[in-house]
C-alpha positions as CSV (number, residue, x, y, z in Angstrom):
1,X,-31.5,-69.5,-31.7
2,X,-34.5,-71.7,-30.5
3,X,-34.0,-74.8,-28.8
4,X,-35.7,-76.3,-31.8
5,X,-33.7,-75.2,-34.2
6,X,-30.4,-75.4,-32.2
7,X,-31.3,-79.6,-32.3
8,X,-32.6,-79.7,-35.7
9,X,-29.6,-81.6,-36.5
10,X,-31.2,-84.7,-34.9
11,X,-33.6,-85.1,-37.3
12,X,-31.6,-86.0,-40.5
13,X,-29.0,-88.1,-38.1
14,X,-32.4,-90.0,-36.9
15,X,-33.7,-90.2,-40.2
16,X,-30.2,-91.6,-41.4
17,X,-30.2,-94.1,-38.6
18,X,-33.2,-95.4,-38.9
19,X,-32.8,-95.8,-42.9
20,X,-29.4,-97.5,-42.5
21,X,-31.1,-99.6,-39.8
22,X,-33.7,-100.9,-42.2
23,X,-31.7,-100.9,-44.7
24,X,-28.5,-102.3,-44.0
25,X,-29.4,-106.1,-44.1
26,X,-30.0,-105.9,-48.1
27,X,-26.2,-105.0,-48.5
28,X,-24.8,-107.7,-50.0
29,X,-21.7,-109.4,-47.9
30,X,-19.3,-107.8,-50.0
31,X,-19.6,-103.8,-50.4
32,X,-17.6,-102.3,-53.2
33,X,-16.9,-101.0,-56.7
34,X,-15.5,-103.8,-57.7
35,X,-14.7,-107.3,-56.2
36,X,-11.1,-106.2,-55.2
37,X,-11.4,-103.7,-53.2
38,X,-14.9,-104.9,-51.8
39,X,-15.6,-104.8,-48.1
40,X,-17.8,-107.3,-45.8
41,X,-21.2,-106.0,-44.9
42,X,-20.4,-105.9,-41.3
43,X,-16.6,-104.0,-42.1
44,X,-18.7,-101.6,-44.1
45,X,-21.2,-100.8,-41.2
46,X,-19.1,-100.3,-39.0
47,X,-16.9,-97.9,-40.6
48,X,-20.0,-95.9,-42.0
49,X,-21.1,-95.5,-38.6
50,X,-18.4,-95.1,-36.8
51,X,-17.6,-91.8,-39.4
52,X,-20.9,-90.5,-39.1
53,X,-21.2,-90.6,-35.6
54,X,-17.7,-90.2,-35.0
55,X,-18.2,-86.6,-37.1
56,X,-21.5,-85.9,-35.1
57,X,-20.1,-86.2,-31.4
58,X,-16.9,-83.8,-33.0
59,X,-18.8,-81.6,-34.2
60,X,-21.7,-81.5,-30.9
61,X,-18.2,-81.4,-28.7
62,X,-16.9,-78.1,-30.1
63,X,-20.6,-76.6,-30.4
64,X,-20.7,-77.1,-26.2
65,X,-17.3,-76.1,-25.8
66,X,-17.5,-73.2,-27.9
67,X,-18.1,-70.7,-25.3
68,X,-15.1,-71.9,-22.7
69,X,-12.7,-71.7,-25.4
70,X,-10.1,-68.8,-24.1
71,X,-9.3,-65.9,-26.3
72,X,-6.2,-67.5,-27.9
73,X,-8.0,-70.2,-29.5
74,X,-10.4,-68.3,-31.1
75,X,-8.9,-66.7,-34.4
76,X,-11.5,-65.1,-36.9
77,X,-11.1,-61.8,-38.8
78,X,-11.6,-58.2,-37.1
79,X,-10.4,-60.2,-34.0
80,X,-9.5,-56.9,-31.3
81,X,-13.3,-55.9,-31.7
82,X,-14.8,-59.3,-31.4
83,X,-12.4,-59.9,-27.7
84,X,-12.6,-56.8,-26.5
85,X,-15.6,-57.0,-24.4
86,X,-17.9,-60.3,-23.4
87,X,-21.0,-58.7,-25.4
88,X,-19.2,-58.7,-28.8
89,X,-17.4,-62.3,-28.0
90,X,-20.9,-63.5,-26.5
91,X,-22.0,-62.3,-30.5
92,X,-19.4,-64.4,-31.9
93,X,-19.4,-67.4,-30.1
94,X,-22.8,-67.2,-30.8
95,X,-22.4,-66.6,-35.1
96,X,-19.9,-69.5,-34.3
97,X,-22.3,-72.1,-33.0
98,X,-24.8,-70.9,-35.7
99,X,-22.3,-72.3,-37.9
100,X,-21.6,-75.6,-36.5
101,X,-25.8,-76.2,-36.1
102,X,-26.0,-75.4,-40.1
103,X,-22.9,-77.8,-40.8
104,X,-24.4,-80.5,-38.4
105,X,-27.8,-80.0,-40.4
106,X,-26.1,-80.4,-44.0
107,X,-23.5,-82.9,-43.3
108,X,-26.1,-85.2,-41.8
109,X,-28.4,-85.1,-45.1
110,X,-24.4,-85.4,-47.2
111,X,-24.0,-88.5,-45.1
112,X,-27.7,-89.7,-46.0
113,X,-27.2,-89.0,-49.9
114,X,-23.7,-91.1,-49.9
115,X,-25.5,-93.7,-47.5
116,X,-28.1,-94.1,-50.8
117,X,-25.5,-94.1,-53.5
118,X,-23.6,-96.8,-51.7
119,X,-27.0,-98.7,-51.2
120,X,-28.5,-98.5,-54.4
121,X,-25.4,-99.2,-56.1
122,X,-25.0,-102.5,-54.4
123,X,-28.5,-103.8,-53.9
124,X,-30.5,-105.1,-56.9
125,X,-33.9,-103.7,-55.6
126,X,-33.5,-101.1,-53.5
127,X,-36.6,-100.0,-51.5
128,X,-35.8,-96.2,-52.2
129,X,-33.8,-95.7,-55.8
130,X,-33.2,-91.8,-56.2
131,X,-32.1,-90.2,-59.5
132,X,-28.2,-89.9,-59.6
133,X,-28.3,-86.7,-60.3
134,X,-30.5,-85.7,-57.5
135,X,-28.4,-87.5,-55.2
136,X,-25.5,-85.6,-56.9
137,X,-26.9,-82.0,-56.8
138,X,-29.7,-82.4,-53.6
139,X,-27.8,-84.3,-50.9
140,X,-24.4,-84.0,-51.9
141,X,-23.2,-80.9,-53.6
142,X,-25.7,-78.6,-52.5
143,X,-25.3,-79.6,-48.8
144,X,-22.1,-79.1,-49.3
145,X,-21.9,-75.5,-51.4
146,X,-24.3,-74.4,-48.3
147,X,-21.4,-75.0,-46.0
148,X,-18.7,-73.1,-48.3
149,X,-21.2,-70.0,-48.8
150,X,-22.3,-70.0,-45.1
151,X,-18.7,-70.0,-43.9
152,X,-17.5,-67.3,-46.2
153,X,-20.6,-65.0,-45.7
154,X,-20.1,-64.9,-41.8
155,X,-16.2,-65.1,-42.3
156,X,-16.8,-61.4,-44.2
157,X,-19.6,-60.0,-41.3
158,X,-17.0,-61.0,-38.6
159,X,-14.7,-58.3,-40.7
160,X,-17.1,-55.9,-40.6
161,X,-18.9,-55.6,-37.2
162,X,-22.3,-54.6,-36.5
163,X,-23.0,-51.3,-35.6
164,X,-23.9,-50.4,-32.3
165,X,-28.3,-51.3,-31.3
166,X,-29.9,-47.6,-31.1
């Protein structure tokens, strides 16, 4: 993987900050779905940031650790072919990081579409108002479904191995 596209989860965690940034004074001081179980601005901000980034660092922490992980640790399917020899666990740390760069990417735009709902459901004008459904289907379930399919697709490859480069 490029160095591009091994960062490409920066962008929509940029994007997000910068949005929230702009965006975050036109919450009103109490955040909610309904005046009882409403939250101050400021409570709000800070636990919305602290998840996302809080999930980000995770997430970059285990992608950079990834390959010093001993053999124990790392249990996928067919796992005496992937250990036996530092090419074929070089492969899979490798499929493995693959993974954690594609959740990165989709959490980050899941994060952004709740980060709308919650501000366009408290703000009377927002400066961006998406569809629901859009926001449903585009930046929250398919993000999402991505990250299901992804992990069962290279869950069944890692059963069956590649065969050998002629």
């Amino acid at each position: 993987m490029t160095t591009l596209l091994r960062y490409l989860w920066l962008f929509p965690l940029t994007v997000h900050a910068g949005y929230f940034a702009a965006t975050c004074r036109y919450i009103p001081n109490r955040v909610g779905p309904d005046p009882g179980a409403a939250v101050s601005r400021l409570v709000f901000s800070f636990e919305w940031l602290a998840i996302v980034l809080f999930s980000n660092l995770l997430l970059f922490v285990f992608w950079k650790r990834m390959p010093h992980l001993s053999d124990k640790t790392l249990s996928v399917p067919n796992r005496e072919y992937w250990l036996t020899n530092p090419e074929h666990r070089n492969d899979l740390i490798a499929r493995l990081q693959n993974l954690i760069e594609t959740i990165l990417v989709l959490i980050n735009i899941f994060f952004l579409g709740i980060y709308q709902w919650v501000y366009q459901s408290n703000v009377l004008t927002p400066v961006i108002r998406l569809p629901i459904m859009l926001l449903i289907a585009g930046f929250i379930t398919f993000p999402l479904t991505l990250i299901a399919v992804y992990m069962v697709s290279l869950m069944k490859a890692l059963k069956k191995p590649r065969p050998p480069a002629q």
